[in-house]
C-alpha positions in Angstrom: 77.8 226.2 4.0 77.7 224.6 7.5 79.0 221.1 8.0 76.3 219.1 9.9 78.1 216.0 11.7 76.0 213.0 13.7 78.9 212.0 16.3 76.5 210.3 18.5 73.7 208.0 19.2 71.0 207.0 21.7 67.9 204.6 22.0 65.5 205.0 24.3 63.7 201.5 24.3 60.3 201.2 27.2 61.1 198.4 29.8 58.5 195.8 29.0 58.6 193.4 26.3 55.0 192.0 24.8 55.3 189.4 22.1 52.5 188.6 19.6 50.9 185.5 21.4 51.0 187.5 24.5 49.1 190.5 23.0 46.7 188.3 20.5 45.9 186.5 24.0 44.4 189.7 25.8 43.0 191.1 22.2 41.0 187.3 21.9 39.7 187.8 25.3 38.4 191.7 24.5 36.4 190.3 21.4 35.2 187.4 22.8 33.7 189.6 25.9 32.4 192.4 23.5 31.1 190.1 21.1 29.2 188.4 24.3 28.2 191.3 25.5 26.9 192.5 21.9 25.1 189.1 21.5 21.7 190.6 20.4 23.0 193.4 18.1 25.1 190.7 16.1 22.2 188.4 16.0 20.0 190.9 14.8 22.4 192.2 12.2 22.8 195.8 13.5 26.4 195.8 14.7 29.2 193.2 13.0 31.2 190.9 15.3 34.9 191.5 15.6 37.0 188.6 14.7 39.9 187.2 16.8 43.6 187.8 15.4 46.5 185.5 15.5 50.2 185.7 16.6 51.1 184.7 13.1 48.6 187.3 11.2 50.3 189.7 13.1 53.9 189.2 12.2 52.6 188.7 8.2 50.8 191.9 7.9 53.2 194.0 9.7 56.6 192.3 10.2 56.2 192.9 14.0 57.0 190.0 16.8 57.5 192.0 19.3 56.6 195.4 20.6 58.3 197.8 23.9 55.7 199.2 25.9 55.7 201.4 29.2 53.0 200.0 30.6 52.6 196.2 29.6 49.5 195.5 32.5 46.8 198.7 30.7 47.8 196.8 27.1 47.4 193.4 27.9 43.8 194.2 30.3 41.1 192.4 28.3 38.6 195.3 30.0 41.4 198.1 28.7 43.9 197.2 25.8 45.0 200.7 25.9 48.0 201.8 28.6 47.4 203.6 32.2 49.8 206.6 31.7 49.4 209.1 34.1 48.7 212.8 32.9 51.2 214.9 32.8 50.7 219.0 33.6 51.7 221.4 31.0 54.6 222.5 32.7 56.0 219.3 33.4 58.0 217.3 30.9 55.6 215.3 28.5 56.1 211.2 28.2 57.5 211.4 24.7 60.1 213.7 25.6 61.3 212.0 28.2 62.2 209.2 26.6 63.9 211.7 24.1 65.9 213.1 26.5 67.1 209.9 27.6 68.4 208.8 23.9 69.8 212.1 23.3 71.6 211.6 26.8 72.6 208.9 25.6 74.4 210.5 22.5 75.7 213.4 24.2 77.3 210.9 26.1 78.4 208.4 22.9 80.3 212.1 21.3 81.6 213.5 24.4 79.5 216.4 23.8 77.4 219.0 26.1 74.3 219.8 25.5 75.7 223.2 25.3 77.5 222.2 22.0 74.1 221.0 20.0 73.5 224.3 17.7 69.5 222.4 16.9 67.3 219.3 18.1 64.7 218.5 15.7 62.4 215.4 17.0 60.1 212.9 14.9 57.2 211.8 17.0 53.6 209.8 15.1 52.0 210.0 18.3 52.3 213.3 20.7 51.4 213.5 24.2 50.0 217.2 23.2 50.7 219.5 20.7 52.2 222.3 22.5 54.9 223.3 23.6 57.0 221.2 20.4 58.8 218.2 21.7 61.5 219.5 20.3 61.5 222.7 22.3 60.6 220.5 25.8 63.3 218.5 25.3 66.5 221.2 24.2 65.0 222.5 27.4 65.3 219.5 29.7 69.2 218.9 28.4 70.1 222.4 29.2 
């Protein structure tokens, strides 16, 4: 049997910092402005108005006060609420495995290790970029 040993440890946290009144500020404005612009529909009963969230229904149904974000401006853009990430090619290193790379940096680093000296990297990702080539495989590949 093979001993399996975790001698070090990264985070890779995104720069920008949006608490819940922040976010429930810019989510407020999208409704209002869709439920403006959806005035008739609503009226008529063919399409149901959203409702406006709060900072503190936020933290009861999920626990969350704060959330990391790479880009804070796309997010918090009543006209967007979703972030401006750039594509990225196929060939070039996707965002998710970036940041990997950076926390496994990181642990390489913590255990005096070389990438060289990591036998497997197996990554856990909800969201991927795309689904091919595995993120696991892009980023084994960007440490070396």
């Amino acid at each position: 049997m093979h001993k399996v040993v975790i001698s070090g440890t990264g985070l890779f946290t995104p720069p920008h910092a949006v608490g819940n009144a922040e976010l429930v500020e810019a989510f407020n404005a999208f409704v209002r402005r869709r439920n403006e612009a959806h005035a008739a529909q609503i009226a008529a009963g063919t399409m149901e108005p959203l409702a406006e969230s709060s900072a503190e229904f936020i933290e009861k149904a999920s626990g969350i006060k704060q959330r990391f974000l790479m880009d804070k401006d796309g997010v918090l853009d009543p006209e967007r609420m979703t972030p401006n990430l750039p594509e990225r090619g196929n060939d070039e290193l996707s965002l998710q495995a970036e940041m990997a790379v950076a926390a496994a940096s990181q642990a390489l680093e913590a255990a005096g290790r070389a990438a060289a000296d990591i036998d497997m990297v197996i990554v856990a990702c909800s969201n991927m970029q795309r689904p091919y080539p595995a993120m696991a495989i892009e980023v084994q590949q960007a440490l070396g």
